[in-house]
C-alpha positions as CSV (number, residue, x, y, z in Angstrom):
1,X,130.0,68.1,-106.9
2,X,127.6,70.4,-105.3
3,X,124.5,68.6,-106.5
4,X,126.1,65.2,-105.3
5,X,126.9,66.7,-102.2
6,X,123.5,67.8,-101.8
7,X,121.7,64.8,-102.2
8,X,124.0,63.1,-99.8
9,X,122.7,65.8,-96.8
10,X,119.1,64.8,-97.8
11,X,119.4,61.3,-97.5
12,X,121.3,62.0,-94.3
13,X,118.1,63.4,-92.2
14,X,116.0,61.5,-90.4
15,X,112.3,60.9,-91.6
16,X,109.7,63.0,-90.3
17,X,107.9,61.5,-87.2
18,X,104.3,61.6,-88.1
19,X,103.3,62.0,-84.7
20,X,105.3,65.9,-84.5
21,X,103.8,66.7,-87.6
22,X,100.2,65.5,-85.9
23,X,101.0,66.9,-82.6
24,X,102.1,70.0,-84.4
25,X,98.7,70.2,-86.1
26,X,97.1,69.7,-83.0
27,X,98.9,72.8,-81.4
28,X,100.3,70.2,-78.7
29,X,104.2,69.0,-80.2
30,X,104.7,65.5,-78.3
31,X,108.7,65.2,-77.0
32,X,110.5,63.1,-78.2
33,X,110.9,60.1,-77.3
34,X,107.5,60.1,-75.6
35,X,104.8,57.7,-76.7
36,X,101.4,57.5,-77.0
37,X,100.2,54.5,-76.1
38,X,99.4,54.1,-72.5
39,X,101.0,51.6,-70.2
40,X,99.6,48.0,-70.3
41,X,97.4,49.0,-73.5
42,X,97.7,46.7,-76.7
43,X,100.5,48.2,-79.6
44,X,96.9,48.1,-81.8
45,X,94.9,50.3,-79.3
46,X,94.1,53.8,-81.1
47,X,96.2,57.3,-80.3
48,X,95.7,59.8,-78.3
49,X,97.2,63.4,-79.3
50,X,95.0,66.1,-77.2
51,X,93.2,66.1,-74.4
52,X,89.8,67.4,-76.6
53,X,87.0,66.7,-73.7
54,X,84.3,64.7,-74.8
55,X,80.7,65.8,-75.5
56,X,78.4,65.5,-73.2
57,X,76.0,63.3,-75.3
58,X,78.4,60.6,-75.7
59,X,79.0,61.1,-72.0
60,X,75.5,60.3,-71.5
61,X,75.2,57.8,-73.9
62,X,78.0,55.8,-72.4
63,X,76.2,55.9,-69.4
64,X,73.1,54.1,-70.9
65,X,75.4,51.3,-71.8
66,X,77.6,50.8,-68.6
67,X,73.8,50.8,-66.7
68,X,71.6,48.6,-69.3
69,X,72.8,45.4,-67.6
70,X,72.4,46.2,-63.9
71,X,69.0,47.8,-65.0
72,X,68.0,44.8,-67.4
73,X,68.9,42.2,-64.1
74,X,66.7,44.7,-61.5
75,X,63.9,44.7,-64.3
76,X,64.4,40.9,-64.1
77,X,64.4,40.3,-60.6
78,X,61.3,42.6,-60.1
79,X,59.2,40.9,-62.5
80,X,60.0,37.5,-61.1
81,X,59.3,38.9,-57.6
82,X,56.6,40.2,-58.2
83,X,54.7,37.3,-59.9
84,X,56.4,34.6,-57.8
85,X,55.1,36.2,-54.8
86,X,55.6,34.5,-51.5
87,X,57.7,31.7,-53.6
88,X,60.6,30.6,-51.4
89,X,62.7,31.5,-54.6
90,X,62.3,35.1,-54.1
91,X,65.0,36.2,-51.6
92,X,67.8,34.2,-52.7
93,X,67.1,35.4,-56.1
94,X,67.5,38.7,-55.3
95,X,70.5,38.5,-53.1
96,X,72.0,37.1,-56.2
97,X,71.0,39.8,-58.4
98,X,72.2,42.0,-55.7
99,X,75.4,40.5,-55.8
100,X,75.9,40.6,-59.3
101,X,75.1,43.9,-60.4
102,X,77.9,45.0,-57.9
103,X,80.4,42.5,-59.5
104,X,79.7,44.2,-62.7
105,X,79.7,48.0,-61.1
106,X,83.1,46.9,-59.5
107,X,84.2,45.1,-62.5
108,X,83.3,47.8,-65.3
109,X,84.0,50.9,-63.1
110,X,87.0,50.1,-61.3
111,X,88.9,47.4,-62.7
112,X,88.4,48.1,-66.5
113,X,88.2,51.8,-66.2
114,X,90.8,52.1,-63.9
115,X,93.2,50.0,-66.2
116,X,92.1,51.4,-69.6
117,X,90.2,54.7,-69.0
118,X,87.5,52.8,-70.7
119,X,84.0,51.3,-69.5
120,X,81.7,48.9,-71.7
121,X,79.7,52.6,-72.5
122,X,83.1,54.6,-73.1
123,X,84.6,51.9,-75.5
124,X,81.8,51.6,-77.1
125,X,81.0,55.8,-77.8
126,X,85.1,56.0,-78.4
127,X,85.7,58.1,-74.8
128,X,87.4,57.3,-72.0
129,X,88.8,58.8,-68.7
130,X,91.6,59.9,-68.0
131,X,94.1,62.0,-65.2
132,X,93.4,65.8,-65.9
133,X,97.0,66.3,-66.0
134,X,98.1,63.9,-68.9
135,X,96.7,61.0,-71.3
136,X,96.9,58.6,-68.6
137,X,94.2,55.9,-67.0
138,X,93.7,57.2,-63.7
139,X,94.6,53.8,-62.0
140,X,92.3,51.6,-60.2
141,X,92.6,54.5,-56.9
142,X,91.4,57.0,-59.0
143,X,88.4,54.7,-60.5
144,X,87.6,53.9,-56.5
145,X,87.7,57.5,-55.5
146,X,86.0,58.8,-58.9
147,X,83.3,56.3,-58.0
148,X,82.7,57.4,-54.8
149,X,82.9,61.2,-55.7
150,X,80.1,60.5,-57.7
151,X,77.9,60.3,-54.6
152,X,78.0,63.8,-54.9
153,X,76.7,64.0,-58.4
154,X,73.8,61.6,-57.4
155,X,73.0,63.6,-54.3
156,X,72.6,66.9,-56.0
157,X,71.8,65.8,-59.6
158,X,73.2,68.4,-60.8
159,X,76.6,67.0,-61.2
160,X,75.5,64.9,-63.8
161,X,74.5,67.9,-65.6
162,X,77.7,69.7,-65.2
163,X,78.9,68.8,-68.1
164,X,76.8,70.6,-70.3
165,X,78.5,74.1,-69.2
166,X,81.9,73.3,-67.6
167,X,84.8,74.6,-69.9
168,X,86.2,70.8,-69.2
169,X,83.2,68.7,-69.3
170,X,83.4,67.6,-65.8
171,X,80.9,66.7,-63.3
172,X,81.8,67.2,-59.2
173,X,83.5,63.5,-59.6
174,X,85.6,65.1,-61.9
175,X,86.9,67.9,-60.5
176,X,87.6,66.2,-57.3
177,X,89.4,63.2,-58.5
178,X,91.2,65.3,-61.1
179,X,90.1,63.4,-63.9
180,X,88.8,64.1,-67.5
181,X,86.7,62.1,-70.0
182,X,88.2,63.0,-73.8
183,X,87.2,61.9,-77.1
184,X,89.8,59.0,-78.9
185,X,91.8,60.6,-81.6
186,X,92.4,58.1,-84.0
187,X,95.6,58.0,-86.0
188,X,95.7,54.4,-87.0
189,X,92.9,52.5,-89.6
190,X,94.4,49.0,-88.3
191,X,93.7,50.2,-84.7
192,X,90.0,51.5,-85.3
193,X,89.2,48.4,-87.2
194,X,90.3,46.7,-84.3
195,X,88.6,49.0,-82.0
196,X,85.5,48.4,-83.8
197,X,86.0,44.7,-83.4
198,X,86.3,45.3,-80.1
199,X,83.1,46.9,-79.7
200,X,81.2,44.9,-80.8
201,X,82.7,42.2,-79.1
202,X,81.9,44.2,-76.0
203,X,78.3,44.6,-77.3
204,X,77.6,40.8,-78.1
205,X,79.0,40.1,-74.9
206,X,76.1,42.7,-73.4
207,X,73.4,41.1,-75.3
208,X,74.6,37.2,-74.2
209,X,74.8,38.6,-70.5
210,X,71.1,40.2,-70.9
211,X,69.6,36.8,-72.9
212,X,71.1,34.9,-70.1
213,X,69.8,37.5,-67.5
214,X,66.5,36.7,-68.9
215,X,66.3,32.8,-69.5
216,X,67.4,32.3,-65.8
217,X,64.7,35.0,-64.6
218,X,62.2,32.9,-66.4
219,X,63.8,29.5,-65.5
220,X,64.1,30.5,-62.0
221,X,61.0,32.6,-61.5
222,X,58.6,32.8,-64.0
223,X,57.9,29.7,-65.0
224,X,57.8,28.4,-61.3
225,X,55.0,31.0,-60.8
226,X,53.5,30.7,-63.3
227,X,53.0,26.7,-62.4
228,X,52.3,27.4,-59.2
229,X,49.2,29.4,-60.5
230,X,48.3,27.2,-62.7
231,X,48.2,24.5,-59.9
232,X,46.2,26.3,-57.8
233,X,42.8,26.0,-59.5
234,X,43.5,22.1,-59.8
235,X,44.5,22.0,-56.1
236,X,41.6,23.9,-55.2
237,X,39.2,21.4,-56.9
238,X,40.6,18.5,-56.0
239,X,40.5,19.3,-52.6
240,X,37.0,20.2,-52.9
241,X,35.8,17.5,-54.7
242,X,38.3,14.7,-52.5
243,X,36.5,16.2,-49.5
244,X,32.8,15.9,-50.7
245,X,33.7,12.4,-51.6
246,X,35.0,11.3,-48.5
247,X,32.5,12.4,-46.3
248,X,29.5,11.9,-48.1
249,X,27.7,8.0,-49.2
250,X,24.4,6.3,-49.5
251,X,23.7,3.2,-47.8
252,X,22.6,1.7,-50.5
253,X,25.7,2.7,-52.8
254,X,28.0,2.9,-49.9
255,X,30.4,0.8,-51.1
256,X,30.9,2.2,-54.2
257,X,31.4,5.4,-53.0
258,X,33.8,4.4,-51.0
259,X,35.3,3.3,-53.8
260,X,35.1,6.7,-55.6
261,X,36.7,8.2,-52.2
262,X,39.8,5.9,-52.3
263,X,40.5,7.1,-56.1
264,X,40.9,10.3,-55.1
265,X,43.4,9.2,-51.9
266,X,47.2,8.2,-51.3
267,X,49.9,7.4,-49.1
268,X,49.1,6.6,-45.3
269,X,45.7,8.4,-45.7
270,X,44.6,6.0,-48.0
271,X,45.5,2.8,-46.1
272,X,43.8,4.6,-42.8
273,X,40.5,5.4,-44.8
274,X,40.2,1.9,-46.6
275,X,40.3,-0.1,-43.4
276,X,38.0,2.0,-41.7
277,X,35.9,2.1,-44.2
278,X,35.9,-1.1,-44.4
279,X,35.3,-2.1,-40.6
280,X,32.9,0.8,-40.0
281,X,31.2,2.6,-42.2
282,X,30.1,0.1,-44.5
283,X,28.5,-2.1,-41.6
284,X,27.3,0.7,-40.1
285,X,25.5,2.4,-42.9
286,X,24.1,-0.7,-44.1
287,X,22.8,-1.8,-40.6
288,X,21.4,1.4,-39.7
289,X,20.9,2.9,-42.8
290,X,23.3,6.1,-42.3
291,X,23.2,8.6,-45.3
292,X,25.9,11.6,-44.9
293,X,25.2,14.4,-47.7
294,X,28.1,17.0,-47.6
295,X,28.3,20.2,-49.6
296,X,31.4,22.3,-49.9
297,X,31.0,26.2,-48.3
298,X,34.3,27.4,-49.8
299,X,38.0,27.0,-49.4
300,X,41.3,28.5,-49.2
301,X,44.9,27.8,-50.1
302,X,46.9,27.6,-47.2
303,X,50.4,26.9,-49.0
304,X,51.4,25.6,-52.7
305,X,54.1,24.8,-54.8
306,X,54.0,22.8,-57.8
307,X,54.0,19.1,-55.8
308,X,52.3,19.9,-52.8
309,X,49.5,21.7,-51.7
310,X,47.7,22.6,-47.9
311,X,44.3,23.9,-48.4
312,X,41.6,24.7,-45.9
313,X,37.5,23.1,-46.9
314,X,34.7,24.7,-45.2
315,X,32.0,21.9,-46.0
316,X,28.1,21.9,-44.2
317,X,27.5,18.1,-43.9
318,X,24.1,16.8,-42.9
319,X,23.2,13.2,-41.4
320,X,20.5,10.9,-41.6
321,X,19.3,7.5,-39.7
322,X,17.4,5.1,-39.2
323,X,16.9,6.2,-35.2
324,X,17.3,9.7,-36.5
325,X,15.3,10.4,-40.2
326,X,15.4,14.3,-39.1
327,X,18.5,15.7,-40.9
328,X,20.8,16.8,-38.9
329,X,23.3,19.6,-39.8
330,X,26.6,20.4,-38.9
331,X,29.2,22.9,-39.9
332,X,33.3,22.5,-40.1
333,X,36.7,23.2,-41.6
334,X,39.0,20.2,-42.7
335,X,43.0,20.9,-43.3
336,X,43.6,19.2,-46.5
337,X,47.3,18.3,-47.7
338,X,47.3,17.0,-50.8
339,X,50.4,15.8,-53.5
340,X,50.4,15.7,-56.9
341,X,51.2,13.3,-58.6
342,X,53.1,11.8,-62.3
343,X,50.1,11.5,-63.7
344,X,49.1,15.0,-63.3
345,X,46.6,14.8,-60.2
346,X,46.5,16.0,-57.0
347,X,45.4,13.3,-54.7
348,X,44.7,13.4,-50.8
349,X,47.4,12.9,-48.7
350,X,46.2,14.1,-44.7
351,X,42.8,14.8,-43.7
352,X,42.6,16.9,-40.3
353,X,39.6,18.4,-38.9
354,X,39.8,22.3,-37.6
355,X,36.7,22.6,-36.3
């Protein structure tokens, strides 16, 4: 009877919680009835029994990650600035940037960490942030005034260094927004697998976000450039050589240098120089055996992009007569716009004399 008896006030108790016996361990007994997954996190997310503050390396290691992006975009942007130059591309670019890294800053540091405790860096180093007074996500006030708080740190450096001799591994933020950052306890293998899934979920997501960050820096800005450059040497010369050919003919090959002029024309410009040349030079060179020899002094790029180019020709031309056989010289700057065209040329398209 006693031995029945027995057995029957055994099977009577209630099962061990294994969170006492782990919150025992810990020095910290959780009441009962309490629980330890924070409000609005999944059932699979991983425990928390202690507030253990984290290291500081992971501290600084999770700040690597939550800045790679923002950094990788400004690296970006720079670049593409810097060789696109004056392109028209540049500023709107950049306000873009501008206005994306602060989406993200918000996004990460505010919304996610507010809500979780966690960051891209923190998930991804198994930290996060919480209220100094309990295992709780500071809330997205907190994340706005931790954020803000860390002016301080940024202003006097050494708030970011704090944490290598505070008892609590705060910086100024810290202390002021009465928060802590604490290393994840895990008491769950499902729940770290899924962590780990997680992460690197996080961490693809990073890498697609920094390939993307790249392709449209090199969509946007590089390869514009770098056409751009590569259209300014054939701009250059076709300028030169379009000028030369326009003002300079033979009288006996006049008319087919006019034709080699015309090649090397389009659009109204083309029309205009065909009929004049037509009415006036010609007749005139023939008649009175006009020779116009013309010899390119140097030029400048006004403006370019990759269909349309204004460049400036300095060009020495000298003329010779029948009434006049003594050459005579002259000196002047011609405003040439020019357009390129589908089969990869850059013909004359306005012809205006500076001086």
């Amino acid at each position: 009877m006693n031995t029945t008896s027995t057995e029957k006030q055994a099977d009577t108790r209630e099962p061990l919680d294994s969170r006492s016996l782990i919150g025992e361990a810990s020095g910290n007994a959780i009441p009962e009835g309490s629980s330890t997954k924070e409000a609005g996190e999944s059932p699979r997310a991983c425990r928390q029994t202690a507030l253990i503050p984290a290291a500081s390396r992971y501290r600084y290691i999770a700040g690597i990650f939550d800045w790679l992006v923002p950094a990788v975009i400004a690296a970006g942007v720079i670049t593409g600035n810097t060789i696109a130059d004056h392109s028209p591309r540049v500023f709107p670019t950049s306000v873009i940037a501008v206005i994306a890294i602060a989406a993200y800053v918000v996004w990460n540091s505010v919304i996610v960490q507010g809500s979780t405790g966690r960051t891209i860096g923190k998930r991804a180093v198994r930290i996060r942030t919480v209220q100094a007074g309990g295992p709780h996500s500071p809330g997205y006030k907190g994340a706005v005034g931790r954020a803000i708080a860390h002016v301080l740190d940024t202003v006097t450096f050494v708030g970011w260094l704090r944490p290598l001799w505070n008892a609590r591994r705060q910086t100024f933020a810290d202390s002021i927004s009465g928060t802590i950052v604490i290393s994840d306890i895990d008491t769950d293998g499902r729940a770290c697998r899924a962590a780990r899934v997680i992460n690197c979920g996080i961490l693809g997501a990073v890498v697609l976000s920094l390939a993307i960050c790249v392709g449209a820096s090199y969509l946007l800005q590089y390869r514009p450039a770098t056409e751009v450059e590569s259209a300014r040497d054939g701009a250059t010369q076709a300028a030169a050589e379009g000028t030369q050919a326009v003002l300079s003919y033979e009288p006996q090959t006049v008319e087919d240098d006019i034709s080699t002029a015309t090649n090397r024309l389009t659009g109204e410009f083309l029309e205009y120089y065909s009929t004049f040349a037509q009415q006036v030079v010609i007749p005139t060179s023939k008649q009175k055996n006009v020779a116009m020899r013309t010899q390119i002094a140097g030029t400048a790029i006004e403006s370019i992009s990759s269909s349309t180019a204004v460049v400036l020709v300095y060009v020495n031309q000298t003329a010779t007569s029948q009434d006049s056989p003594n050459p005579a010289t002259t000196q002047s700057a011609i405003r040439v716009e020019l357009q390129h065209d589908s089969d990869d040329r850059w013909l004359i398209s306005k012809f205006d004399p500076v001086i």
